[in-house]
mmCIF file of the N, C-alpha and C atoms, coordinates in Angstrom:
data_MODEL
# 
_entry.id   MODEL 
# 
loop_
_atom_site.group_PDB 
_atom_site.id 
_atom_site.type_symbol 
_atom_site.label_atom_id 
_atom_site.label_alt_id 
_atom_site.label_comp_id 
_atom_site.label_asym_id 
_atom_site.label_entity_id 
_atom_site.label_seq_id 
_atom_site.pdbx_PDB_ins_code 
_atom_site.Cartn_x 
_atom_site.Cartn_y 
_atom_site.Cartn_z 
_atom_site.occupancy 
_atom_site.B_iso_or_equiv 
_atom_site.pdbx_formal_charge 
_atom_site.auth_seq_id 
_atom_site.auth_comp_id 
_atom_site.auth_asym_id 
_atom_site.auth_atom_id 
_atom_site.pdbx_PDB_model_num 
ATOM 1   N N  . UNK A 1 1  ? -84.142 0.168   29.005 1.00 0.00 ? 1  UNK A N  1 
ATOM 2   C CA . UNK A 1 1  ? -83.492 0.073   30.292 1.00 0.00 ? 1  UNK A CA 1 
ATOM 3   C C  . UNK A 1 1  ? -83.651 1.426   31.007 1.00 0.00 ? 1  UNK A C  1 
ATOM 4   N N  . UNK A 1 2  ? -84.380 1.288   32.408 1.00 0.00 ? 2  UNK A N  1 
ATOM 5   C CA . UNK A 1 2  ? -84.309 3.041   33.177 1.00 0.00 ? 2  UNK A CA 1 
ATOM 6   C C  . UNK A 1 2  ? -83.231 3.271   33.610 1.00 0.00 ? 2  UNK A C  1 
ATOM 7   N N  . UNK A 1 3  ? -82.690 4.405   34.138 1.00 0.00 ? 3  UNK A N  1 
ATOM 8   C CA . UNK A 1 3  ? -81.708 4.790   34.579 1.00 0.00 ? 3  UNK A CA 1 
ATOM 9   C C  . UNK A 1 3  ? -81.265 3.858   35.487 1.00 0.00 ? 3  UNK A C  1 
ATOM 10  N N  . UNK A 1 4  ? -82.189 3.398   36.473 1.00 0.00 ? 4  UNK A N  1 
ATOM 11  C CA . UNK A 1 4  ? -81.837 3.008   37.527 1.00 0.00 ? 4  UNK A CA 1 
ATOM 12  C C  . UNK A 1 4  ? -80.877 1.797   37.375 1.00 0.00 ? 4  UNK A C  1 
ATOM 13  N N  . UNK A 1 5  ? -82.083 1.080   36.432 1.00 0.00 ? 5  UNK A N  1 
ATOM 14  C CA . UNK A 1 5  ? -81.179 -0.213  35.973 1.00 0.00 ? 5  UNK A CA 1 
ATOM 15  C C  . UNK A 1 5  ? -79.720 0.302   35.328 1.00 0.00 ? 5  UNK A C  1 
ATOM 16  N N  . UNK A 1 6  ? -79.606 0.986   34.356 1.00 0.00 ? 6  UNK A N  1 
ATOM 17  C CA . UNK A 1 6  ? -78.410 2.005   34.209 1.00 0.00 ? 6  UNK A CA 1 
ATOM 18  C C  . UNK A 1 6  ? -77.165 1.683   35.161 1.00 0.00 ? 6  UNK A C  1 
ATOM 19  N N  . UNK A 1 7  ? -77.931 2.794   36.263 1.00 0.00 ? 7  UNK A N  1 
ATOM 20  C CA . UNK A 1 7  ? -76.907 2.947   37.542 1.00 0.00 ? 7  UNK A CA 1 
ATOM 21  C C  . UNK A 1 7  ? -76.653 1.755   38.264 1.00 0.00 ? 7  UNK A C  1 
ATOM 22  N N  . UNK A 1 8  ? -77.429 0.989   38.464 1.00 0.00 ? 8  UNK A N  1 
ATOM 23  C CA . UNK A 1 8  ? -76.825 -0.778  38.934 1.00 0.00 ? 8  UNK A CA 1 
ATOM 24  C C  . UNK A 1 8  ? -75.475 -1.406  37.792 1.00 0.00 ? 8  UNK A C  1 
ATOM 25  N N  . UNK A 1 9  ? -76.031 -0.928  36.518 1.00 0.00 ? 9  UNK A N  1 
ATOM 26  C CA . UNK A 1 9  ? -75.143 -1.918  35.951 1.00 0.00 ? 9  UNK A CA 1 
ATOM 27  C C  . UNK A 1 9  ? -73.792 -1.423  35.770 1.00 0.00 ? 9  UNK A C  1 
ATOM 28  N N  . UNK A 1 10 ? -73.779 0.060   36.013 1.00 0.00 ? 10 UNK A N  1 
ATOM 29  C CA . UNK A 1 10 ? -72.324 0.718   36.375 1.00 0.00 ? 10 UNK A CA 1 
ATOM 30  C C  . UNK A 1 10 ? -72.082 0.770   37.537 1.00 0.00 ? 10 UNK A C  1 
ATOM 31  N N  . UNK A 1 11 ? -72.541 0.056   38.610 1.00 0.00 ? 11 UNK A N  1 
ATOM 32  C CA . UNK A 1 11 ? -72.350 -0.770  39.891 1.00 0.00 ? 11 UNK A CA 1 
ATOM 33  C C  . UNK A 1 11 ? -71.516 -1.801  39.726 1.00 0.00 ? 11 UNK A C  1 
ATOM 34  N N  . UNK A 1 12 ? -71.899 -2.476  38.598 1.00 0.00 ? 12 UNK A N  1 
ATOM 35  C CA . UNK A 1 12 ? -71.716 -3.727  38.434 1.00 0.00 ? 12 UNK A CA 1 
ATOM 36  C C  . UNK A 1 12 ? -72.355 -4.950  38.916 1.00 0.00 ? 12 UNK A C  1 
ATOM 37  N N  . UNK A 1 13 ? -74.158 -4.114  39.258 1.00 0.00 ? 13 UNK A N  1 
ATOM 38  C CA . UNK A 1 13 ? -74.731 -5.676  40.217 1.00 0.00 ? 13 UNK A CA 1 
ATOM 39  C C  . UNK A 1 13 ? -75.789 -5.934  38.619 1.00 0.00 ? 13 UNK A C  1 
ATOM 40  N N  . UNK A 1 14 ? -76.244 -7.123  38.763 1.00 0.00 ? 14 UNK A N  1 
ATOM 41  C CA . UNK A 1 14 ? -77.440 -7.557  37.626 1.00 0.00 ? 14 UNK A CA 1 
ATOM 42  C C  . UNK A 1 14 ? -78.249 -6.784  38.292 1.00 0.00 ? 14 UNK A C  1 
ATOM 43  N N  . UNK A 1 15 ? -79.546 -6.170  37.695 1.00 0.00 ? 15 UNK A N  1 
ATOM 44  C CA . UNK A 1 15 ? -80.142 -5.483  37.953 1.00 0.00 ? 15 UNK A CA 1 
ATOM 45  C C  . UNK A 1 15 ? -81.311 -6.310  37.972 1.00 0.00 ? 15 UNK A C  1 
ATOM 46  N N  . UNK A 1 16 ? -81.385 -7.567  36.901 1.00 0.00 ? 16 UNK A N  1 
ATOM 47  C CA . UNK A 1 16 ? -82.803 -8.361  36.462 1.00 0.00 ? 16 UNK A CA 1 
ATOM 48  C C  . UNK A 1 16 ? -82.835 -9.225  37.740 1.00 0.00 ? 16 UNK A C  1 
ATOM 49  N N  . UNK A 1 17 ? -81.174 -9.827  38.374 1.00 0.00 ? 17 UNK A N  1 
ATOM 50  C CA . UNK A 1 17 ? -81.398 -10.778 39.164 1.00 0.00 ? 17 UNK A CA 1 
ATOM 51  C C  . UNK A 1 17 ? -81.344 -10.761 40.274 1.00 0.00 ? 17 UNK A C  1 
ATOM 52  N N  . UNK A 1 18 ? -81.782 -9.210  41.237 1.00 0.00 ? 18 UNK A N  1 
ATOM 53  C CA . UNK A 1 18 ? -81.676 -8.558  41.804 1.00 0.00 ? 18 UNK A CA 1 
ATOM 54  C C  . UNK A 1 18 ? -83.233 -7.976  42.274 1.00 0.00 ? 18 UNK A C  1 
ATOM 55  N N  . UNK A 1 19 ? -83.634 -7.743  41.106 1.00 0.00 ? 19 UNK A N  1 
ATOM 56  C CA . UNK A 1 19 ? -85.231 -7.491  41.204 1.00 0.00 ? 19 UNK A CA 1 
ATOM 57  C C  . UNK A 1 19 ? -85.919 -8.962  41.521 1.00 0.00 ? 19 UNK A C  1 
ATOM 58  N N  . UNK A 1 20 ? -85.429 -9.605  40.797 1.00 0.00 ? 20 UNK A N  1 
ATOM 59  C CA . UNK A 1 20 ? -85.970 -11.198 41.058 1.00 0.00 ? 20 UNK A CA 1 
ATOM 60  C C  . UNK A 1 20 ? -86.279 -11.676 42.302 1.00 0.00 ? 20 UNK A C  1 
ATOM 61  N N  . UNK A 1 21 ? -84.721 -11.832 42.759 1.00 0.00 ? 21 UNK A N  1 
ATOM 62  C CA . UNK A 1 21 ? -84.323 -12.188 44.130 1.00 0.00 ? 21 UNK A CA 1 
ATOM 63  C C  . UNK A 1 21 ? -85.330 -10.924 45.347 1.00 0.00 ? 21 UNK A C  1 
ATOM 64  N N  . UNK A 1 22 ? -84.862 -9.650  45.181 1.00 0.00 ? 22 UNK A N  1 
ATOM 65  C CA . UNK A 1 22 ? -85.540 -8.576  46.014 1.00 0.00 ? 22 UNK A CA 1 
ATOM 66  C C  . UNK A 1 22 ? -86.468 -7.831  45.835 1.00 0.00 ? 22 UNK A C  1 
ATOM 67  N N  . UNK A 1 23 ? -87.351 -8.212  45.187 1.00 0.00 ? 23 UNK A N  1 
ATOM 68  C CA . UNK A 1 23 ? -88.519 -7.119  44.329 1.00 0.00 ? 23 UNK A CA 1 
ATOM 69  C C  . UNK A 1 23 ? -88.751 -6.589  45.777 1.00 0.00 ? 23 UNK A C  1 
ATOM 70  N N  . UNK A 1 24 ? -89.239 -6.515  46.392 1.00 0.00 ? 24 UNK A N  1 
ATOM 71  C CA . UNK A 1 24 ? -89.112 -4.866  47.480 1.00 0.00 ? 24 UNK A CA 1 
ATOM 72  C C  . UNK A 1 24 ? -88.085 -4.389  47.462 1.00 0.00 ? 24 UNK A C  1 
ATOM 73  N N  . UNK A 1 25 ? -86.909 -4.519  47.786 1.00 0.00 ? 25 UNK A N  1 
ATOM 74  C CA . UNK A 1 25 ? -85.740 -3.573  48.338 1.00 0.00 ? 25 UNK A CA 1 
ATOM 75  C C  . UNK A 1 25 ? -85.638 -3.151  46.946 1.00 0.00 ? 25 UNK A C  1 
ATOM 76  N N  . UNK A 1 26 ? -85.629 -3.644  45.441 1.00 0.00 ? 26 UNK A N  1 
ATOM 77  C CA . UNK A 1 26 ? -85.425 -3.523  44.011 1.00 0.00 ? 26 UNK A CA 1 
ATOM 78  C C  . UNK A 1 26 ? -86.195 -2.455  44.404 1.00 0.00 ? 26 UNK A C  1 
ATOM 79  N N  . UNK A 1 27 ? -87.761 -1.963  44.411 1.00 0.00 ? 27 UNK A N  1 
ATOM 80  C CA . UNK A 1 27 ? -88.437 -1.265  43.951 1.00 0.00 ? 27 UNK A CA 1 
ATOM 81  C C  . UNK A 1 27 ? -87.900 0.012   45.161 1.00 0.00 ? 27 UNK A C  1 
ATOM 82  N N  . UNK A 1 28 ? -87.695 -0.296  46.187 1.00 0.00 ? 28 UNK A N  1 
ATOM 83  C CA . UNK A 1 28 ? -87.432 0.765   47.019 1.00 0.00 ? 28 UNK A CA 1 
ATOM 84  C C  . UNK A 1 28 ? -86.728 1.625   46.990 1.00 0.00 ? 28 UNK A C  1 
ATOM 85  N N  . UNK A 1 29 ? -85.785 0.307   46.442 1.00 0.00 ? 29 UNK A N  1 
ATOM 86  C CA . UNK A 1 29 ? -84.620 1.741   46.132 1.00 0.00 ? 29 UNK A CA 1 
ATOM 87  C C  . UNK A 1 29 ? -84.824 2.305   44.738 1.00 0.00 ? 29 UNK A C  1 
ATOM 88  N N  . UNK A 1 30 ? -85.240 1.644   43.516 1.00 0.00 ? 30 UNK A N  1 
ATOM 89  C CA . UNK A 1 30 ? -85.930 2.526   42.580 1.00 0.00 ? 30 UNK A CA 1 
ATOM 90  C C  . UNK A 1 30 ? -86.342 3.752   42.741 1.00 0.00 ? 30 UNK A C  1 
ATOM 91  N N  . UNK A 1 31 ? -87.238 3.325   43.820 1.00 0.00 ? 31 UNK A N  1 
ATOM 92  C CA . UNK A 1 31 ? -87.914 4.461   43.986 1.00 0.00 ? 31 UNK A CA 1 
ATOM 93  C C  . UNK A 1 31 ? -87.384 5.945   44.640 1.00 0.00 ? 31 UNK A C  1 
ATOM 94  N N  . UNK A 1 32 ? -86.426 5.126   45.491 1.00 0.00 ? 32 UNK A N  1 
ATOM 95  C CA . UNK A 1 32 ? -85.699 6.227   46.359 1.00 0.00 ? 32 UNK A CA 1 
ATOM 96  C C  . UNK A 1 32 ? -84.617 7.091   45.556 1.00 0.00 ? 32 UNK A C  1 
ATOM 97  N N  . UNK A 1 33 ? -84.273 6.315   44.344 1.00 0.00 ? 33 UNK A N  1 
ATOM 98  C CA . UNK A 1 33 ? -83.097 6.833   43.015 1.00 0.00 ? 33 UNK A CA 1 
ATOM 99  C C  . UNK A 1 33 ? -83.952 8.267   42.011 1.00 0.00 ? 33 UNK A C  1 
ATOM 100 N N  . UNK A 1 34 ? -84.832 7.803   42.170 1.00 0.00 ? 34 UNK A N  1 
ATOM 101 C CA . UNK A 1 34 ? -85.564 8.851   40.905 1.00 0.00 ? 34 UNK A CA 1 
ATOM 102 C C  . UNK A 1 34 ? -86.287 10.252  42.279 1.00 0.00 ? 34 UNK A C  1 
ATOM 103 N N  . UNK A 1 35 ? -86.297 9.956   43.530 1.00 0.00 ? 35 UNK A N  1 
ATOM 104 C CA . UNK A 1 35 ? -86.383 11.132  44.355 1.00 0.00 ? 35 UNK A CA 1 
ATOM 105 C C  . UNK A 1 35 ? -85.394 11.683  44.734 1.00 0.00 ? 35 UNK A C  1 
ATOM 106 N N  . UNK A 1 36 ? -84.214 11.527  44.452 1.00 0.00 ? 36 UNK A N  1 
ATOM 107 C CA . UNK A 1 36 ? -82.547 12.183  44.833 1.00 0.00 ? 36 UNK A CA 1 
ATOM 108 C C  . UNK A 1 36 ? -81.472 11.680  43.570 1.00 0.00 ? 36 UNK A C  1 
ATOM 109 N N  . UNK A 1 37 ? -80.749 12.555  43.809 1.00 0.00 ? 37 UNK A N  1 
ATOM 110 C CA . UNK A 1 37 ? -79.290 12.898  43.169 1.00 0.00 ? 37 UNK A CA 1 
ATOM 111 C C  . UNK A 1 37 ? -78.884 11.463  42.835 1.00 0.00 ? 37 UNK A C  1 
ATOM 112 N N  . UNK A 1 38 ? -78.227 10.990  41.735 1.00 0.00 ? 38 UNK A N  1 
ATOM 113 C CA . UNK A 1 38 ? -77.787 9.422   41.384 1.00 0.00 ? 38 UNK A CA 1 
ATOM 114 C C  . UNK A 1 38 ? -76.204 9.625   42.992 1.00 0.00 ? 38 UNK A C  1 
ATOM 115 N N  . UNK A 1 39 ? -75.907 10.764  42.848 1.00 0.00 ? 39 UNK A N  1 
ATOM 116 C CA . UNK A 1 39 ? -74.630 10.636  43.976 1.00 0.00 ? 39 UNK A CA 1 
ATOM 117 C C  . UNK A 1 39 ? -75.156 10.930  45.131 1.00 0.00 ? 39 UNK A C  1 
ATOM 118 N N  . UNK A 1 40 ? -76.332 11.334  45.784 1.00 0.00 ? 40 UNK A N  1 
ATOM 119 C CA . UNK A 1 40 ? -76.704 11.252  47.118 1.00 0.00 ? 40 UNK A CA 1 
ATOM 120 C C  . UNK A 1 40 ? -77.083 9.787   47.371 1.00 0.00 ? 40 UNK A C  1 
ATOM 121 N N  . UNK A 1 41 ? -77.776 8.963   46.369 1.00 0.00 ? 41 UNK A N  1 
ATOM 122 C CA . UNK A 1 41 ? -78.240 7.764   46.580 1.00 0.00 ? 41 UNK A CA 1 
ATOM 123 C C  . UNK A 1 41 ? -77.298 6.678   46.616 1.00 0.00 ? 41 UNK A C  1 
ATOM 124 N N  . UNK A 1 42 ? -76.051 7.337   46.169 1.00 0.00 ? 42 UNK A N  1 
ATOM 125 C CA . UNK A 1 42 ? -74.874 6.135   46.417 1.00 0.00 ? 42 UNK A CA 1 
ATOM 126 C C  . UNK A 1 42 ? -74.354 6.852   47.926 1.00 0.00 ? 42 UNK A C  1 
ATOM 127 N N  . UNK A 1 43 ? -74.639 7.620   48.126 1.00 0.00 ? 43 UNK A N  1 
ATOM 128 C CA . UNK A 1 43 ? -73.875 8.216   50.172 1.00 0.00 ? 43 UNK A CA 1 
ATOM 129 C C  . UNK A 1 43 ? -74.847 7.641   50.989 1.00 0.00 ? 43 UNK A C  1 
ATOM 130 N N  . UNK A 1 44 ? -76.347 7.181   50.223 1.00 0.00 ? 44 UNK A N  1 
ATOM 131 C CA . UNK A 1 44 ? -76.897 6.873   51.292 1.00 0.00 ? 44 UNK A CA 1 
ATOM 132 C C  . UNK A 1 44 ? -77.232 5.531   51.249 1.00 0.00 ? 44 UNK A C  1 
ATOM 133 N N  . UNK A 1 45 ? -76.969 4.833   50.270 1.00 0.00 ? 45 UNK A N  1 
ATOM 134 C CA . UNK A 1 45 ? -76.992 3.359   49.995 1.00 0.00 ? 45 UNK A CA 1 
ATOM 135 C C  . UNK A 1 45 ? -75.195 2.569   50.272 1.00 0.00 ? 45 UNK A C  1 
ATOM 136 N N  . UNK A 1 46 ? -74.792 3.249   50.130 1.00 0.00 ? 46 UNK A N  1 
ATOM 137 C CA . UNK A 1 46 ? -73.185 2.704   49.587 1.00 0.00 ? 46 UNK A CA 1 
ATOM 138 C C  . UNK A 1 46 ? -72.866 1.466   50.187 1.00 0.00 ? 46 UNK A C  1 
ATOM 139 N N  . UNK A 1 47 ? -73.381 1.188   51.858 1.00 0.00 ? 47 UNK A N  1 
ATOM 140 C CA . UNK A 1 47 ? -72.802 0.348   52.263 1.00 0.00 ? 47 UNK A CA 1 
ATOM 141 C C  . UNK A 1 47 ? -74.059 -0.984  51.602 1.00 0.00 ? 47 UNK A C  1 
ATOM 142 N N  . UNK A 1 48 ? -74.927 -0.810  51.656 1.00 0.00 ? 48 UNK A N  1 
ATOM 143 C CA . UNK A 1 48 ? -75.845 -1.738  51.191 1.00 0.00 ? 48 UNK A CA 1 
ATOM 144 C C  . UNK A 1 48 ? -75.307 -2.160  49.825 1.00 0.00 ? 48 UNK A C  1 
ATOM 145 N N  . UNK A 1 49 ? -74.945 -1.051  48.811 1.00 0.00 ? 49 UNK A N  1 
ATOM 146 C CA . UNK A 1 49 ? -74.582 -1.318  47.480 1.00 0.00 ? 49 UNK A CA 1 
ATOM 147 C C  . UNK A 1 49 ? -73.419 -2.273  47.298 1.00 0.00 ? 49 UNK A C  1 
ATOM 148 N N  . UNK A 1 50 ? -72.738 -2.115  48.127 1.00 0.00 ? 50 UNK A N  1 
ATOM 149 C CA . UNK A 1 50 ? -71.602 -3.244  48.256 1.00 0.00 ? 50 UNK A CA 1 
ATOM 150 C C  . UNK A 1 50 ? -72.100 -3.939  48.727 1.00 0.00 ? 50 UNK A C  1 
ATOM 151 N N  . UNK A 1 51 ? -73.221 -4.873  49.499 1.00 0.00 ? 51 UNK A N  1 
ATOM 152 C CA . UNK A 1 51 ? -73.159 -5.717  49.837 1.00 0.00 ? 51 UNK A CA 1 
ATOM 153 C C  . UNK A 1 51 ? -74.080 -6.609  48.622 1.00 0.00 ? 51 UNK A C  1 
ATOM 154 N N  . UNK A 1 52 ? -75.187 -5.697  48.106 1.00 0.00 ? 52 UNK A N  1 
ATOM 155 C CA . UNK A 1 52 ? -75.929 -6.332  47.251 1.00 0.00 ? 52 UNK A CA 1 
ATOM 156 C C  . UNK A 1 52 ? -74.970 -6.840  45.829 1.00 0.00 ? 52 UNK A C  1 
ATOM 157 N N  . UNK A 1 53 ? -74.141 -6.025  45.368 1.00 0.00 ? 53 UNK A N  1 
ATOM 158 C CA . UNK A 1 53 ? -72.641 -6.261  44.886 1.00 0.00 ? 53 UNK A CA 1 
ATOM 159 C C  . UNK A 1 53 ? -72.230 -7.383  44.407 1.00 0.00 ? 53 UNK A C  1 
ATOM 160 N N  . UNK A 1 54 ? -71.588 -7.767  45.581 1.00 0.00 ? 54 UNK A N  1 
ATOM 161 C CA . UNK A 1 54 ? -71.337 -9.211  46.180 1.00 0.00 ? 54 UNK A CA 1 
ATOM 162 C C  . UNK A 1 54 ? -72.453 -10.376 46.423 1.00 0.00 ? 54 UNK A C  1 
ATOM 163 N N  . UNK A 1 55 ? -73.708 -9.947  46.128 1.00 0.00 ? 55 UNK A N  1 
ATOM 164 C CA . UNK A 1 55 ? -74.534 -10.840 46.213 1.00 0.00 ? 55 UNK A CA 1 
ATOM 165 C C  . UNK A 1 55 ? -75.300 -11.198 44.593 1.00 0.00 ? 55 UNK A C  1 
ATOM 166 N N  . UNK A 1 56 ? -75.210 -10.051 43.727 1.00 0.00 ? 56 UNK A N  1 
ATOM 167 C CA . UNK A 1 56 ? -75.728 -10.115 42.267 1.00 0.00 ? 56 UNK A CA 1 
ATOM 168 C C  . UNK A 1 56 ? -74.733 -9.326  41.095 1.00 0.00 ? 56 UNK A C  1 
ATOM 169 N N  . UNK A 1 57 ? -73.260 -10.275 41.361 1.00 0.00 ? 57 UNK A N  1 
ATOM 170 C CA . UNK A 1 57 ? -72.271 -9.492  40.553 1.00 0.00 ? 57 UNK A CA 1 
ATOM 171 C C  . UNK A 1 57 ? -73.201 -9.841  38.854 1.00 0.00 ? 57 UNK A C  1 
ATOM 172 N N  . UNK A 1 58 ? -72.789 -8.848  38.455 1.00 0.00 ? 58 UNK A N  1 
ATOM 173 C CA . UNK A 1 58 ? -72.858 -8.592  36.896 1.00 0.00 ? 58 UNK A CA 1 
ATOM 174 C C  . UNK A 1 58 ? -71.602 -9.320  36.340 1.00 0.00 ? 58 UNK A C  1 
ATOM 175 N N  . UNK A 1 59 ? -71.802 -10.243 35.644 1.00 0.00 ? 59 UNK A N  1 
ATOM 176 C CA . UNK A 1 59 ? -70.682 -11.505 34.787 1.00 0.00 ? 59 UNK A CA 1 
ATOM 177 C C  . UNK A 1 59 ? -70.335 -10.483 33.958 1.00 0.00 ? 59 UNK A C  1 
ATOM 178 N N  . UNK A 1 60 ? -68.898 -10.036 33.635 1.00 0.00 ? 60 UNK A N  1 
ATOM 179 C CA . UNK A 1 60 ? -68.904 -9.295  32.353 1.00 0.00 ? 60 UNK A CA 1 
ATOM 180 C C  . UNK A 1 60 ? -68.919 -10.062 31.114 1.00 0.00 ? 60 UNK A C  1 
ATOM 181 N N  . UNK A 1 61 ? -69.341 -9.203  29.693 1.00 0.00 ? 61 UNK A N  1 
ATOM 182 C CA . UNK A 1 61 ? -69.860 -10.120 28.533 1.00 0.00 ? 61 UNK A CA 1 
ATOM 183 C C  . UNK A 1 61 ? -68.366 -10.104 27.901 1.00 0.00 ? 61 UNK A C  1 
ATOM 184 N N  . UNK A 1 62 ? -67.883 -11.458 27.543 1.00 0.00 ? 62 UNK A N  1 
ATOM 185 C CA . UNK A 1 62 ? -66.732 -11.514 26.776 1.00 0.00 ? 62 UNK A CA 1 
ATOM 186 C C  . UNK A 1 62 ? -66.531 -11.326 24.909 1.00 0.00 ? 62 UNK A C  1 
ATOM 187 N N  . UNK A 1 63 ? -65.804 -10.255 25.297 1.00 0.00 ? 63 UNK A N  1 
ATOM 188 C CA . UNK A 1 63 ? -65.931 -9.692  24.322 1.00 0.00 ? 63 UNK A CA 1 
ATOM 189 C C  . UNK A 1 63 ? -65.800 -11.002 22.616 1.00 0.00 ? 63 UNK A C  1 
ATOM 190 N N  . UNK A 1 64 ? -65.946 -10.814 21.750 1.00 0.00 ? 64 UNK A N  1 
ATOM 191 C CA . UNK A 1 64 ? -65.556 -11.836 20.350 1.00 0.00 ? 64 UNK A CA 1 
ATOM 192 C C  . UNK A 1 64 ? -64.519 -11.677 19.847 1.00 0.00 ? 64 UNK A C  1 
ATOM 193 N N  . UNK A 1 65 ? -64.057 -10.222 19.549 1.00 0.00 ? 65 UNK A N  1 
ATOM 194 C CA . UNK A 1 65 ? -62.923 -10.254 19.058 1.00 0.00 ? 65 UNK A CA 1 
ATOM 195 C C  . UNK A 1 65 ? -61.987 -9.719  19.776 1.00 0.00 ? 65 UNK A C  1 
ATOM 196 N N  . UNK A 1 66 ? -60.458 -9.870  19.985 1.00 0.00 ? 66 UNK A N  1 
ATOM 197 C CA . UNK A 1 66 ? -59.831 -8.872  20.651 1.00 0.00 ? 66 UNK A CA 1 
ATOM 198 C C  . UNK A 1 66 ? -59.465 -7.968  19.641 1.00 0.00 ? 66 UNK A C  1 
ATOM 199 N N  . UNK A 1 67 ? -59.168 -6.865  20.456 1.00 0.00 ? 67 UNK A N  1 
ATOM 200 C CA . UNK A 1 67 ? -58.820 -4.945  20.000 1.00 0.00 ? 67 UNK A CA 1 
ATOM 201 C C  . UNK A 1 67 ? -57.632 -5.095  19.101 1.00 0.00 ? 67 UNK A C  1 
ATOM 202 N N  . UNK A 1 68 ? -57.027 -5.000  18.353 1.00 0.00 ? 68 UNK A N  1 
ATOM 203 C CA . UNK A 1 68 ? -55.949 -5.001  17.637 1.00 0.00 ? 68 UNK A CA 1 
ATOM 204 C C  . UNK A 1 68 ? -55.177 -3.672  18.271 1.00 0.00 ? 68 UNK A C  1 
ATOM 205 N N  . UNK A 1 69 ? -53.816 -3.737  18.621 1.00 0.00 ? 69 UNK A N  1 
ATOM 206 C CA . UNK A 1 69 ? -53.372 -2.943  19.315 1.00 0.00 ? 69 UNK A CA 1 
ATOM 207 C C  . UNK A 1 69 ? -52.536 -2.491  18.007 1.00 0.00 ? 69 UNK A C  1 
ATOM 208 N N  . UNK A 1 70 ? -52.405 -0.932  17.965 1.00 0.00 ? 70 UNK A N  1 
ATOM 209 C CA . UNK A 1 70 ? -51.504 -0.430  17.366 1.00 0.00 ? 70 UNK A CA 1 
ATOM 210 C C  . UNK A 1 70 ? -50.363 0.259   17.927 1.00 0.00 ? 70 UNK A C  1 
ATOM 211 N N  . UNK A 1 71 ? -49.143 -0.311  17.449 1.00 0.00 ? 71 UNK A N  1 
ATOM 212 C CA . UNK A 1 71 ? -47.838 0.611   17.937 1.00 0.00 ? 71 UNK A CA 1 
ATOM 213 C C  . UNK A 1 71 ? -47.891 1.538   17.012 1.00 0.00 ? 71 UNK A C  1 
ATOM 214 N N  . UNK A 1 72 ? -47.001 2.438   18.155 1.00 0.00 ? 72 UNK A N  1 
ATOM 215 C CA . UNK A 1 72 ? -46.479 3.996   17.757 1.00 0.00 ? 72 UNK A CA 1 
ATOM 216 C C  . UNK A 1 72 ? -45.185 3.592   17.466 1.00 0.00 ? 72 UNK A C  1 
ATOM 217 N N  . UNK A 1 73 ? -44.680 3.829   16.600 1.00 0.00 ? 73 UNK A N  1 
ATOM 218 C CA . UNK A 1 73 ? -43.457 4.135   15.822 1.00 0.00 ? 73 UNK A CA 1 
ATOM 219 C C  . UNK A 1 73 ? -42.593 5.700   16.003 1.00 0.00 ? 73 UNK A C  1 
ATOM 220 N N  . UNK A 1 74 ? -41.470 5.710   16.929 1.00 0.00 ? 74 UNK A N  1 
ATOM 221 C CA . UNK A 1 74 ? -40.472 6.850   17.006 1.00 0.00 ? 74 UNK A CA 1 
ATOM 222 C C  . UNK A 1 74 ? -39.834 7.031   15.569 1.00 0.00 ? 74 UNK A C  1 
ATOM 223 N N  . UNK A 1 75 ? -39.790 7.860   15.678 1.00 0.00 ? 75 UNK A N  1 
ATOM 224 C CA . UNK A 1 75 ? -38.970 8.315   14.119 1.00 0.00 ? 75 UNK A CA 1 
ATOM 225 C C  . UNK A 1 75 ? -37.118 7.672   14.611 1.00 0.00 ? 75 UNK A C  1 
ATOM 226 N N  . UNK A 1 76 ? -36.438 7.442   13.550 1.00 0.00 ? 76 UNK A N  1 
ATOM 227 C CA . UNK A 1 76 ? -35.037 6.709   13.338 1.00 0.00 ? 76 UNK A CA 1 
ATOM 228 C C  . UNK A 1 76 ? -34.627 8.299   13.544 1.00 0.00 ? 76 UNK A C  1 
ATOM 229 N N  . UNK A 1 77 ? -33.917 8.925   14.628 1.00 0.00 ? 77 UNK A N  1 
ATOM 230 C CA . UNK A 1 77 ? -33.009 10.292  13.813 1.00 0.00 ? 77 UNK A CA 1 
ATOM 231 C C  . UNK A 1 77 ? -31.351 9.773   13.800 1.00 0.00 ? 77 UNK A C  1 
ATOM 232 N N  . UNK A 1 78 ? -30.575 10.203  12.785 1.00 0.00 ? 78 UNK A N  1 
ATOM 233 C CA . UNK A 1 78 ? -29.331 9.577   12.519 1.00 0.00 ? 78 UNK A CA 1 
ATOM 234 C C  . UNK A 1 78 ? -28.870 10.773  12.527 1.00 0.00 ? 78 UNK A C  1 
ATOM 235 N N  . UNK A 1 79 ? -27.423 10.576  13.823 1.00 0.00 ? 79 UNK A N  1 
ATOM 236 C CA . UNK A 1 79 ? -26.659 11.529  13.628 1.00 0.00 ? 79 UNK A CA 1 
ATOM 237 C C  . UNK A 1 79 ? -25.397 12.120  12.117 1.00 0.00 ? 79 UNK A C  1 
ATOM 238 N N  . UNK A 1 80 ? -25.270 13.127  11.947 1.00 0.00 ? 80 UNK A N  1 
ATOM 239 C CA . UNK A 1 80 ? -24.527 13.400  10.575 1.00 0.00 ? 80 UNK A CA 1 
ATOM 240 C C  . UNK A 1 80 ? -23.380 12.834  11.283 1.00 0.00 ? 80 UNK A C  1 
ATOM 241 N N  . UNK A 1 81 ? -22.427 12.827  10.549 1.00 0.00 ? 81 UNK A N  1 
ATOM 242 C CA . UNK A 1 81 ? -21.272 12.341  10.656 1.00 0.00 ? 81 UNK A CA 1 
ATOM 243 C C  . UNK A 1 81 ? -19.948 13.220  10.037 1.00 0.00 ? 81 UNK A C  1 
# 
């Protein structure tokens, strides 16, 4: 996976179905990501990035197991008497 795809998927857009759908604007902005800063390319994409967003959300993968949560236990203090 390149960065780029990377940086889409911490976007949260599919990156595969995205290239699919836009193979120019996909490659353009590829291209435009690896000539500038990953944070200049979100100041100068941002509004596009939200829209592409909303057009190739990334499904999140559900997880198999859930996390087992552990409690913290306060200590009992007992006053003397």
């Amino acid at each position: 996976m390149s960065e780029f795809e990377e940086y889409l998927t911490g976007k949260k857009i599919d990156s595969d179905l995205f290239k699919k759908s836009e193979p120019d604007r996909w490659e353009e902005f590829n291209t435009l990501f690896f000539q500038v800063s990953p944070k200049s390319f979100t100041m100068q994409k941002l509004f596009l990035i939200n829209q592409i967003r909303r057009k190739y959300l990334l499904e999140p993968k559900e997880e198999t197991a859930p996390k087992s949560v552990k409690k913290k236990f306060k200590p009992v203090i007992r006053k003397k008497e």
